[in-house]
C-alpha positions as a printed NumPy array, in Angstrom:
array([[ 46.332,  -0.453,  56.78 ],
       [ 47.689,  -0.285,  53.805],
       [ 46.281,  -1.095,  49.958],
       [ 48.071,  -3.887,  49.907],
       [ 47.293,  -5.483,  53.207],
       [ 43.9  ,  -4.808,  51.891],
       [ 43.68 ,  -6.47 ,  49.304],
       [ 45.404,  -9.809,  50.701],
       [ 42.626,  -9.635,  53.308],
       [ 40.498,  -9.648,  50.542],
       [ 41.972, -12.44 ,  48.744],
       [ 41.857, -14.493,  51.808],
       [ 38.132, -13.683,  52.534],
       [ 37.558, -14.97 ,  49.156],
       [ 39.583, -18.052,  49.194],
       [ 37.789, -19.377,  52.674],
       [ 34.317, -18.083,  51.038],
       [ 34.795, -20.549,  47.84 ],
       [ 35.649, -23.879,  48.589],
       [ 37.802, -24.402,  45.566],
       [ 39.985, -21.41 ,  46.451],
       [ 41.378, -19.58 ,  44.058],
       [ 41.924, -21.751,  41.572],
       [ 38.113, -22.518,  41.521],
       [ 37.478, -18.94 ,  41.252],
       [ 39.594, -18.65 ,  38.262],
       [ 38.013, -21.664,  36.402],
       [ 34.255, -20.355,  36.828],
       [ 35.389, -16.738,  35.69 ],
       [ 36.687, -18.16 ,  32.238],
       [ 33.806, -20.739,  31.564],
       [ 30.083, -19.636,  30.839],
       [ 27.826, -20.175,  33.122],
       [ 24.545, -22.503,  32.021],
       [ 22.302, -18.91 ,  33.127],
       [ 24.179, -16.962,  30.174],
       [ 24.044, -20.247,  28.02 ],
       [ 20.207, -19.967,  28.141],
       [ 20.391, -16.054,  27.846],
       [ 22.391, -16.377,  24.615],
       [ 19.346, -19.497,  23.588],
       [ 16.504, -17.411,  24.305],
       [ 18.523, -14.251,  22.44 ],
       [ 18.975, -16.403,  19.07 ],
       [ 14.929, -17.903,  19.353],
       [ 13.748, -14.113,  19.563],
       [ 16.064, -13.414,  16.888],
       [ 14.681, -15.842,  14.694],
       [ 10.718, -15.564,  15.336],
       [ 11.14 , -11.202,  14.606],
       [ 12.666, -12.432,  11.492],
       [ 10.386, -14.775,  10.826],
       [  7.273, -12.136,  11.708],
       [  9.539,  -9.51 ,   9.363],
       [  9.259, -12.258,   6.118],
       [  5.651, -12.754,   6.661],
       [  4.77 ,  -9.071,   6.772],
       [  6.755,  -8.078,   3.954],
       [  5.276, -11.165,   1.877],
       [  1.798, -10.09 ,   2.87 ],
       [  2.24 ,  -6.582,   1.482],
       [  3.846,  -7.723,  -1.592],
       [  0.355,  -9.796,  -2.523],
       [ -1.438,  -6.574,  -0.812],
       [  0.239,  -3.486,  -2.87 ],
       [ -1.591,  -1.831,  -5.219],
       [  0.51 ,  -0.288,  -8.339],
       [ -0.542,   3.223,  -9.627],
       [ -0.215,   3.842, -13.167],
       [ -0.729,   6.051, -16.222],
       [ -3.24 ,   4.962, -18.71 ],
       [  0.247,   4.677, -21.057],
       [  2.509,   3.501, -18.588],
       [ -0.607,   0.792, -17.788],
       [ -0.531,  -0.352, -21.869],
       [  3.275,  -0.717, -21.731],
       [  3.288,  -2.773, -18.486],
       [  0.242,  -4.832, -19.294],
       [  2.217,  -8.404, -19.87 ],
       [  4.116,  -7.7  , -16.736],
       [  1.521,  -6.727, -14.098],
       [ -0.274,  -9.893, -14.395],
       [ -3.615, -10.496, -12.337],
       [ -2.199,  -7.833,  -9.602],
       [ -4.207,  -4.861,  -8.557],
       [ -3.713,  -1.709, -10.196],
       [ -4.568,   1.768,  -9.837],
       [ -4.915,   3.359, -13.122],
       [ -5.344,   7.488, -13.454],
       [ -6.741,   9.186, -16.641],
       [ -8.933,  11.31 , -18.292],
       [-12.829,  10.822, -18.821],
       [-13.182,  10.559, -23.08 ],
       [-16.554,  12.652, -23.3  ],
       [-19.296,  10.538, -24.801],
       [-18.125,   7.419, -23.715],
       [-19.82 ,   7.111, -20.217],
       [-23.037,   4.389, -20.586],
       [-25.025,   2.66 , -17.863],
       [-26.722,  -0.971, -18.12 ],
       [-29.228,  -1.732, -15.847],
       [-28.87 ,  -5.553, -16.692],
       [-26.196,  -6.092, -15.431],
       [-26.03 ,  -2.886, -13.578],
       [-23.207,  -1.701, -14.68 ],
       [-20.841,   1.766, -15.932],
       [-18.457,   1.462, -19.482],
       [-16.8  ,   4.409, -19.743],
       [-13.025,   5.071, -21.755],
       [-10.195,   6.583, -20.006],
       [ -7.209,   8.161, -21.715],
       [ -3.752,   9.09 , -21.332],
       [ -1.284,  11.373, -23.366],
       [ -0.866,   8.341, -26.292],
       [ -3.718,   5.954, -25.183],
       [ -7.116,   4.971, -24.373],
       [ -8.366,   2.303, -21.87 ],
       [-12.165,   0.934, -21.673],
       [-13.226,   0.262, -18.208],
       [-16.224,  -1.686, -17.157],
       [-17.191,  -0.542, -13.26 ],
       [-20.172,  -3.53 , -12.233],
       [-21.364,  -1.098,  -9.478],
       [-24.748,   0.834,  -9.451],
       [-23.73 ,   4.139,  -7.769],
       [-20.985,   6.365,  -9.408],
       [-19.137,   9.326,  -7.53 ],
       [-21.365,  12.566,  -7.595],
       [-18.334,  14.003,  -9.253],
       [-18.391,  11.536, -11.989],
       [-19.985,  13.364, -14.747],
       [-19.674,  13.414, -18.545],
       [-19.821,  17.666, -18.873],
       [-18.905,  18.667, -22.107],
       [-16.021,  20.861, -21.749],
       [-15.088,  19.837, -18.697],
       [-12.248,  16.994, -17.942],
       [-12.524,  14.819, -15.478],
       [ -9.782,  13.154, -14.234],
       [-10.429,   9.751, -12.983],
       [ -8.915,   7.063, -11.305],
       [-10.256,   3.913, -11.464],
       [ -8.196,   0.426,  -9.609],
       [ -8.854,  -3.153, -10.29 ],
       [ -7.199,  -5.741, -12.282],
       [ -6.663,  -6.207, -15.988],
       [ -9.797,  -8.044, -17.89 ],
       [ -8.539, -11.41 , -19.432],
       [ -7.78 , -11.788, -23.14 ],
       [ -7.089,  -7.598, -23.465],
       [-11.073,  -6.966, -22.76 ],
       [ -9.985,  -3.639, -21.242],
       [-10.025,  -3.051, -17.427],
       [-12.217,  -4.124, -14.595],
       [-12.619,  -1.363, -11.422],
       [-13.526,  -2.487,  -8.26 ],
       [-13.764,   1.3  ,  -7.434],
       [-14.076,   4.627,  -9.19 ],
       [-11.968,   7.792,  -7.96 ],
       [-13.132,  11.013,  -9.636],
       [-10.918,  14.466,  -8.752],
       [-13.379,  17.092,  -8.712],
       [-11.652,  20.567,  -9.752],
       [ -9.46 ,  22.922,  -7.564],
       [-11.937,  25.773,  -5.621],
       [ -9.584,  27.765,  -7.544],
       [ -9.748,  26.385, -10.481],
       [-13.86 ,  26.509, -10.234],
       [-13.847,  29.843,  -8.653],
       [-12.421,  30.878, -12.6  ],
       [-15.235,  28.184, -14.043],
       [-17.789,  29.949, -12.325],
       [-16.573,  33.375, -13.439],
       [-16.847,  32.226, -16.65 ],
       [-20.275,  30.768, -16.215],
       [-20.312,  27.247, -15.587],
       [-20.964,  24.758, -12.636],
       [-19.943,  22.483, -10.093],
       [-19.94 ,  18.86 , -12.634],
       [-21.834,  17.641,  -9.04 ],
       [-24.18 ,  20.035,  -9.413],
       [-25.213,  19.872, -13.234],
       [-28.13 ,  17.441, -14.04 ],
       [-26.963,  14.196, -14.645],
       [-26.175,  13.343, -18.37 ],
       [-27.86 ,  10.896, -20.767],
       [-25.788,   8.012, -21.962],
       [-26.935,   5.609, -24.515],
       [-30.564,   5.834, -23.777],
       [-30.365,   5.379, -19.761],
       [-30.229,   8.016, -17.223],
       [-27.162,   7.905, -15.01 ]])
């Protein structure tokens, strides 16, 4: 047999297997059938609902994300950040930490290279790194929103870096402590 006896065999076996023949066979080849019509549906429906679950993620993180700023870069943003959350790093300003216990409450001023910013923390409990020591910075980070009318900054939460081990193995060469481990300070009358 040869390959062209073959494949008029073939041709043949197809013809009496279709009942249009081979014009039939033609026709279906070149039209879609209604199977890929609803593969192509159920593609573009997918499509659409990952997009949709893509839109609502993105605009959930946009209300979500929390903007970290410079005590100066905070001041020259101010009008522009609105009522979002913001996370603002600075230095303690020494003498400037007080406690209330009506409302319990922590003021305290943070500063930058330029500026200062007053926050009010309405919390009872501080970080154990969150000391005023005199000669001693403390670098603080402190997120929240801005208070209305320019009232200075409302934390939700206090962040306080406590120094290197390097940098305190030099400290305590030169004498001085852990800030966690020095006695708590006074500030305007009430212990901390």
């Amino acid at each position: 047999m040869s390959a062209s006896h073959l494949d008029r065999e073939l041709e043949r076996a197809l013809a009496s297997a279709s009942p249009k023949g081979e014009a039939g066979l033609l026709r279906q080849e070149g039209a879609t059938s209604p199977r890929r019509k609803g593969n192509v549906g159920l593609l573009i429906v997918l499509l659409a609902m990952v997009g949709g679950i893509v839109v609502l993620v993105m605009m959930g993180f946009k209300d979500a994300a929390v903007y970290e700023k410079t005590v100066d870069q905070l001041k020259v943003e101010a009008g522009t950040l609105g009522n979002r959350r913001v996370r603002v790093a600075g230095t303690l300003v020494h003498g400037t930490l007080e406690h209330r216990d009506q409302p319990c409450e922590y003021r305290f001023t943070i500063k930058g290279a330029d500026s200062e910013l007053p926050v009010r923390f309405p919390q009872c409990v501080i970080p154990d790194t969150f000391r005023d020591v005199p000669g001693m910075d403390v670098k603080v980070t402190v997120e929240g929103k801005l208070a209305a009318a320019g009232g200075g900054f409302d934390a939700t939460q206090v962040l306080a870096k406590c120094p290197s081990k390097y940098e305190m193995k030099e400290r305590r060469d030169k004498g001085e402590q852990m800030p966690h481990q020095l006695a708590p300070t006074q500030g305007s009358g009430a212990p901390l």
